[in-house]
N, CA, C and O atoms as CSV, one atom per row, in Angstrom:
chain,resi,resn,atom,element,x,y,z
A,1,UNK,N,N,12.426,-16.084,21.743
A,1,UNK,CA,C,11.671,-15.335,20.758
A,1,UNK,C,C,12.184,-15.683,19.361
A,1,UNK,O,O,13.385,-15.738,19.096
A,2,UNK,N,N,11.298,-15.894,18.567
A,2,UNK,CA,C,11.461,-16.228,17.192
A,2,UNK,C,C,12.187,-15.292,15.866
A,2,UNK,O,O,11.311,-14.464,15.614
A,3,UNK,N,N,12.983,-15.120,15.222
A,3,UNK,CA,C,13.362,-14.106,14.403
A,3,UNK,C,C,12.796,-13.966,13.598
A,3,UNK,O,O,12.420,-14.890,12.877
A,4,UNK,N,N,12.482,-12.576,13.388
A,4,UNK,CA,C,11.808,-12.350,11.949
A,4,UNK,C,C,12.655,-13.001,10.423
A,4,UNK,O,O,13.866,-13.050,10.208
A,5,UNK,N,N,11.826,-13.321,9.779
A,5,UNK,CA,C,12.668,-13.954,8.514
A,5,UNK,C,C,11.815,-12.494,7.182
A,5,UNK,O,O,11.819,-12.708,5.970
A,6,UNK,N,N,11.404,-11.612,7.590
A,6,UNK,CA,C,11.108,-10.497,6.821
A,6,UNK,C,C,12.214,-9.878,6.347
A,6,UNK,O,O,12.860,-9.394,7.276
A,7,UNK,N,N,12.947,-9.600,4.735
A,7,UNK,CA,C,13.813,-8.872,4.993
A,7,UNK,C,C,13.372,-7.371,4.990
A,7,UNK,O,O,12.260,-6.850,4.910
A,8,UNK,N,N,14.989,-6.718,5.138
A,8,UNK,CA,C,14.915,-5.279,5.517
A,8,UNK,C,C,14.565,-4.633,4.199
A,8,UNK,O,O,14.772,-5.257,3.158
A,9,UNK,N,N,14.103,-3.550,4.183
A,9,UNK,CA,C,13.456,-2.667,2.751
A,9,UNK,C,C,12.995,-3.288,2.068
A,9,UNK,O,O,13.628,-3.161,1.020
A,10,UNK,N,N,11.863,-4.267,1.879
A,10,UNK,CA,C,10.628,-4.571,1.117
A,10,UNK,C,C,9.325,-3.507,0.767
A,10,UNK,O,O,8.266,-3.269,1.348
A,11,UNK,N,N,9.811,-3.116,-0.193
A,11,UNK,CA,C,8.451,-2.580,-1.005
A,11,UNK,C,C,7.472,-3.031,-1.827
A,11,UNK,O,O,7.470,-3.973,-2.619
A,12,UNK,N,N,6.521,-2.125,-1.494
A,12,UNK,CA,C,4.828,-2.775,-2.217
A,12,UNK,C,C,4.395,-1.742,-3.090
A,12,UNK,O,O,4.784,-0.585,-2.928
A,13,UNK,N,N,3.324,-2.193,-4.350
A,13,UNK,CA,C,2.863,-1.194,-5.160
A,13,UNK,C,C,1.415,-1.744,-4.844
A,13,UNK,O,O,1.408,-2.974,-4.792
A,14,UNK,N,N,0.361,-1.235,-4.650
A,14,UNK,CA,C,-0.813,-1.097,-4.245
A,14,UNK,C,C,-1.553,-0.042,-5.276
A,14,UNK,O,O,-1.652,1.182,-5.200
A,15,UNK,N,N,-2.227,-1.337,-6.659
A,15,UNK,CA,C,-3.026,-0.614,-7.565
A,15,UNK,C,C,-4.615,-0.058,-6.991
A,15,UNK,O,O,-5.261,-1.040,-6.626
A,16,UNK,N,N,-5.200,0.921,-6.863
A,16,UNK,CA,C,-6.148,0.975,-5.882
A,16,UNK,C,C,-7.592,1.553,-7.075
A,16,UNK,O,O,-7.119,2.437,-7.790
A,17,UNK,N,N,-8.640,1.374,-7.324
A,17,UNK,CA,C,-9.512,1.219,-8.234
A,17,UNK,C,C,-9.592,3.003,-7.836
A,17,UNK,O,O,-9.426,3.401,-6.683
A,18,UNK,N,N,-9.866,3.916,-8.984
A,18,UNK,CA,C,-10.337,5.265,-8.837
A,18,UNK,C,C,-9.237,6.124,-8.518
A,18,UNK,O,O,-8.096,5.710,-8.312
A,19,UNK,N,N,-9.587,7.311,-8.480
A,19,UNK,CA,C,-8.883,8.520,-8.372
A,19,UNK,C,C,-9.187,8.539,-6.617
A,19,UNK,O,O,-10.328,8.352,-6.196
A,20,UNK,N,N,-8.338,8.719,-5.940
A,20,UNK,CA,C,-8.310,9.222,-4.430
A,20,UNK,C,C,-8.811,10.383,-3.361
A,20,UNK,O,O,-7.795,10.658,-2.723
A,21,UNK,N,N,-9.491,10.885,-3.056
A,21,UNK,CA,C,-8.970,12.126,-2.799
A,21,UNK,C,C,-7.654,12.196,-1.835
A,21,UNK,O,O,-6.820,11.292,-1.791
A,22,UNK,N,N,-7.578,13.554,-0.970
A,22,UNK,CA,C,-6.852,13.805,-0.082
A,22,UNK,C,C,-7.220,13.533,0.931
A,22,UNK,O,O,-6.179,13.675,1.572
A,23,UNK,N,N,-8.029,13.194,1.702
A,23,UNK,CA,C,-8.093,12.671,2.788
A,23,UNK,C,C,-8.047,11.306,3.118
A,23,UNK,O,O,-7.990,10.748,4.214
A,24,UNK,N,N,-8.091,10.742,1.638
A,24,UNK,CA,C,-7.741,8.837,1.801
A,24,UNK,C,C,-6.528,8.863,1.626
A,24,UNK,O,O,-6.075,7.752,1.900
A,25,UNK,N,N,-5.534,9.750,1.220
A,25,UNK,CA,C,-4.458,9.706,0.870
A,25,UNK,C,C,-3.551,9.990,1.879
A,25,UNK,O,O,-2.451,9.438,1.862
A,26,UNK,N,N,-3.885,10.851,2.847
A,26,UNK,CA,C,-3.946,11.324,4.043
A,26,UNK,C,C,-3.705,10.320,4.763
A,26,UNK,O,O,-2.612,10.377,5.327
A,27,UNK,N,N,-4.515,9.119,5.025
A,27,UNK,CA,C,-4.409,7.616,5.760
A,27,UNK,C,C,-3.298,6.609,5.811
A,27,UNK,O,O,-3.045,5.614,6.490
A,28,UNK,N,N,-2.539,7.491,4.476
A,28,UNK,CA,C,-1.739,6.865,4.234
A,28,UNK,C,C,-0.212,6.979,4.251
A,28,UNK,O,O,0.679,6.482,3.562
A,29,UNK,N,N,-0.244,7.937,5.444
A,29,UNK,CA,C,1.128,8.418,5.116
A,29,UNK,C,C,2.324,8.109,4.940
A,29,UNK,O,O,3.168,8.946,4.621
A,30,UNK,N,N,2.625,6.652,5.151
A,30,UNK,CA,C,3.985,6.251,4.993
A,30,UNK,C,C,3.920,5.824,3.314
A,30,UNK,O,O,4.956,5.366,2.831
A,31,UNK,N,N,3.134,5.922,2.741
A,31,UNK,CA,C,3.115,5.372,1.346
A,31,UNK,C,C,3.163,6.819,0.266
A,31,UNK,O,O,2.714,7.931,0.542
A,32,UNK,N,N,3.676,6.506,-0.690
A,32,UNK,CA,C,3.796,7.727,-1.655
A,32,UNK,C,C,3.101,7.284,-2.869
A,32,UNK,O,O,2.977,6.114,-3.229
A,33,UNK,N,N,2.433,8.873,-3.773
A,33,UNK,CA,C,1.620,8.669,-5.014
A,33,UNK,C,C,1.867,8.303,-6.065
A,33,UNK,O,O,3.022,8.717,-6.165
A,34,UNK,N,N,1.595,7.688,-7.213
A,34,UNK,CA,C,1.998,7.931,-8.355
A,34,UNK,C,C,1.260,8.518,-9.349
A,34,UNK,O,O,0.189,7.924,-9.220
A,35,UNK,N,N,1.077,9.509,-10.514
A,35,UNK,CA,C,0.080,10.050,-11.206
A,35,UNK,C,C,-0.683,8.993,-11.211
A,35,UNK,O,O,-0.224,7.850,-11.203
A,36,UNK,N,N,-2.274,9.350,-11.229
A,36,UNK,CA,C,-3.284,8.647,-11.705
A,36,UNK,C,C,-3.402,8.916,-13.572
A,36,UNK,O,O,-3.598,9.975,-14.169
A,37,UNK,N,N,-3.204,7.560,-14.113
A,37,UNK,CA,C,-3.419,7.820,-15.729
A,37,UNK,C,C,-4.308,7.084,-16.171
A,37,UNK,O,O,-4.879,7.331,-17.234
A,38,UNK,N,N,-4.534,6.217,-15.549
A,38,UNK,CA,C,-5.588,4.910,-15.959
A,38,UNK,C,C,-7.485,5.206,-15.604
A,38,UNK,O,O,-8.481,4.726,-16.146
A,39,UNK,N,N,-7.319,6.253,-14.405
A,39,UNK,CA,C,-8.422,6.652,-13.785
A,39,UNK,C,C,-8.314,5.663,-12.396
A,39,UNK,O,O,-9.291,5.448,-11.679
A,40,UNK,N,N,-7.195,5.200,-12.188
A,40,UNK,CA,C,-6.810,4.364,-11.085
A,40,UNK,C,C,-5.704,5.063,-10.381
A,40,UNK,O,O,-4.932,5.757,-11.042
A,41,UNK,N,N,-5.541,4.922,-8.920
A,41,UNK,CA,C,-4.245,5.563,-8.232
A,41,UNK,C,C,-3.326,4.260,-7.641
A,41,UNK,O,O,-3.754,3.239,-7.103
A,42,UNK,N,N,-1.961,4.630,-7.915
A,42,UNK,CA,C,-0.831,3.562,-6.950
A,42,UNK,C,C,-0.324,4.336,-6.379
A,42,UNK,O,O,0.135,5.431,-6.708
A,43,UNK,N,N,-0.396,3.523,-4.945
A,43,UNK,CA,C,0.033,3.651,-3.985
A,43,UNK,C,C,1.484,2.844,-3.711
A,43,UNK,O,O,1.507,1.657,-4.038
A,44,UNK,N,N,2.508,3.346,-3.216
A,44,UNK,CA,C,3.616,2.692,-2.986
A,44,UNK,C,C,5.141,2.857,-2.013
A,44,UNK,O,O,5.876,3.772,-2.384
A,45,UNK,N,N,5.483,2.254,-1.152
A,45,UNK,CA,C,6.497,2.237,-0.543
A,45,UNK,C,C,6.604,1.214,0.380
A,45,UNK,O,O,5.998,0.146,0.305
A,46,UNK,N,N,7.503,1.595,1.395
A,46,UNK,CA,C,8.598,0.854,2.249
A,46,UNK,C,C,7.437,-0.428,3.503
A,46,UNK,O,O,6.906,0.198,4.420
A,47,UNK,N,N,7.283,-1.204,3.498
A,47,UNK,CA,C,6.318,-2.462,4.279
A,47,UNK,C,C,7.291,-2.962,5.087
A,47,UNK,O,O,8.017,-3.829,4.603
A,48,UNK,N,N,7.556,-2.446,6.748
A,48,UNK,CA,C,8.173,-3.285,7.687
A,48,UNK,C,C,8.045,-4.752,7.790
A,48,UNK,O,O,8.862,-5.671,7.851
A,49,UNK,N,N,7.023,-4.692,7.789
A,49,UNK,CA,C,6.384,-6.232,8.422
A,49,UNK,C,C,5.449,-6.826,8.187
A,49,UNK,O,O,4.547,-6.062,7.844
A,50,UNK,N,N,5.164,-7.835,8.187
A,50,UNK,CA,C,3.980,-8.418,7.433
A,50,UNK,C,C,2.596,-8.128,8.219
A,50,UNK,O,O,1.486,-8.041,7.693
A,51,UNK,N,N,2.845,-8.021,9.330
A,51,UNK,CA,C,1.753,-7.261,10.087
A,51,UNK,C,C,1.464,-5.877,10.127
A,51,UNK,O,O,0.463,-5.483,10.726
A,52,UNK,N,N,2.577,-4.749,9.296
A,52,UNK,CA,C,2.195,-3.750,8.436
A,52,UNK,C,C,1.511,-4.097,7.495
A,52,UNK,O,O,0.598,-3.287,7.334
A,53,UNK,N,N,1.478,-5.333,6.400
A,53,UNK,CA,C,1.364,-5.444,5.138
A,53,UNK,C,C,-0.544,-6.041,5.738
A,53,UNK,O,O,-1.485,-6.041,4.944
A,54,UNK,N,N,-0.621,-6.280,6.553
A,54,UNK,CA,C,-1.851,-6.448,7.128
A,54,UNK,C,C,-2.378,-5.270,7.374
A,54,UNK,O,O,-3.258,-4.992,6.559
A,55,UNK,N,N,-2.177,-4.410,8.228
A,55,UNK,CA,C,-2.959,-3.237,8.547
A,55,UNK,C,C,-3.105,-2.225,7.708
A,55,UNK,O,O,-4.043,-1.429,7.656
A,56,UNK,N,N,-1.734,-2.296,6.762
A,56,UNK,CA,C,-2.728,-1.422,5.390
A,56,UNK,C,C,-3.862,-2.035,4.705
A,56,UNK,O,O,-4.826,-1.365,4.334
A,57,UNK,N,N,-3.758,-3.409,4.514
A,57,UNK,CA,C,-4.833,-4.062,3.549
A,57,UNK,C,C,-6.142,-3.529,4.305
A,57,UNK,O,O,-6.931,-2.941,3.564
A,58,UNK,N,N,-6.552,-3.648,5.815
A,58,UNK,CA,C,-6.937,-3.438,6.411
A,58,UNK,C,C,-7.931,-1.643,6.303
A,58,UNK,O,O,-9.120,-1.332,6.240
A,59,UNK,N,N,-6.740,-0.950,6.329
A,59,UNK,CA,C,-7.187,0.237,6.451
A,59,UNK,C,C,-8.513,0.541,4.365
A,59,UNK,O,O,-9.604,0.967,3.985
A,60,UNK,N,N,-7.270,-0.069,3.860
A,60,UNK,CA,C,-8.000,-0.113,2.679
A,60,UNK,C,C,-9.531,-0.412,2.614
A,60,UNK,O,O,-10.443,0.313,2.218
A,61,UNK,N,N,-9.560,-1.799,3.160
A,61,UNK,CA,C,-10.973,-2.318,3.460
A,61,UNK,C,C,-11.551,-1.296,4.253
A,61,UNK,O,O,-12.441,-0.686,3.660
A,62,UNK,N,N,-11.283,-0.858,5.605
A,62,UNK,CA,C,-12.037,-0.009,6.355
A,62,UNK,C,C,-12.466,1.223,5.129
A,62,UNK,O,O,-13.645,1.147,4.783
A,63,UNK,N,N,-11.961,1.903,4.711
A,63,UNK,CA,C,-12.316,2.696,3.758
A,63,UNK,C,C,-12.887,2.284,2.654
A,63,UNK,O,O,-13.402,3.260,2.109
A,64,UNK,N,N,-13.075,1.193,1.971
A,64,UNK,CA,C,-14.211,1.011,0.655
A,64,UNK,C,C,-13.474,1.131,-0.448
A,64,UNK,O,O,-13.965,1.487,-1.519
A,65,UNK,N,N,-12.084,0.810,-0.269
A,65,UNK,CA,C,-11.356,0.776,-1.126
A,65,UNK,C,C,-11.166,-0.070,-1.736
A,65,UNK,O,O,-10.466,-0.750,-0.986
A,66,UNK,N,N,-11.295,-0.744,-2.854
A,66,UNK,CA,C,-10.922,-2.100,-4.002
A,66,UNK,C,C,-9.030,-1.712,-4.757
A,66,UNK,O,O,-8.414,-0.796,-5.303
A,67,UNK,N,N,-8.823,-3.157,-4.273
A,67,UNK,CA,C,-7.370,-3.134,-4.728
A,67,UNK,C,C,-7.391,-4.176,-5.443
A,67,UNK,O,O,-7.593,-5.363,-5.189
A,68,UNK,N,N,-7.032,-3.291,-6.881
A,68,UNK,CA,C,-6.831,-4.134,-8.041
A,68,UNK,C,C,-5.801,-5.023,-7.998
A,68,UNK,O,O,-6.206,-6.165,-8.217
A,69,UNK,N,N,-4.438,-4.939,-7.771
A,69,UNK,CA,C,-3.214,-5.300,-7.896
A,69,UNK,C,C,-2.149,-5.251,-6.176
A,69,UNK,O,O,-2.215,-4.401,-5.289
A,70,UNK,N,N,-1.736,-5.834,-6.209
A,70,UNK,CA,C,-0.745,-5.822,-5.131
A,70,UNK,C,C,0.493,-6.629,-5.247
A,70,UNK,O,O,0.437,-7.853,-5.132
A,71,UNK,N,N,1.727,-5.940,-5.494
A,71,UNK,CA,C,2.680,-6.570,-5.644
A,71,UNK,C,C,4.185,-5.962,-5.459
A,71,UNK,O,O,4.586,-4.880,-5.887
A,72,UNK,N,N,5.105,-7.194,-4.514
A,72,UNK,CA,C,6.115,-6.646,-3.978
A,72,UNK,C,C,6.838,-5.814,-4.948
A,72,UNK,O,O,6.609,-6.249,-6.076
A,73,UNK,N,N,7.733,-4.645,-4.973
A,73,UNK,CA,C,8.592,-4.481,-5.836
A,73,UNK,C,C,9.711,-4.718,-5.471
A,73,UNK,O,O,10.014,-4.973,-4.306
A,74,UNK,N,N,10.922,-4.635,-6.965
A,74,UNK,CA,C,12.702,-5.399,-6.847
A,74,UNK,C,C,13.039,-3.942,-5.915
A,74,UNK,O,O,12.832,-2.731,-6.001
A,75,UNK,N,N,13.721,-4.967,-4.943
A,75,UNK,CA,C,14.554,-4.637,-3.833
A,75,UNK,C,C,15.758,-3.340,-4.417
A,75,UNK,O,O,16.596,-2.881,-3.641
């Protein structure tokens, strides 16, 4: 079996177009808010695996969500 070359505690900020409600926010529970000031919401935290970093993009799309921005943050 192959080793993951992912390291450990990689975080993501996920600029997401609009204000959210609570039940999209809801979808998201391993990720935390940041004020909406722009009329845009970020989304952000801890990405195991790149096949996490898939199934959120994922869930996003399933929901009709447009993501402005996506980008790792310093470790």
């Amino acid at each position: 079996m192959e080793q993951s070359t992912w390291p450990d505690n990689v975080r993501y900020a996920f600029l997401i177009s609009g204000a959210l409600s609570e039940r999209v926010i809801a979808a998201f529970p391993e990720l935390d808010v940041s004020g909406v000031t722009t009329g845009d919401t970020t989304l952000y935290g801890r990405v195991d695996s790149p096949t996490d970093l898939r199934g959120m993009l994922a869930r996003f799309d399933a929901l009709g969500l447009t993501v402005i921005e996506m980008r790792r943050l310093p470790d």
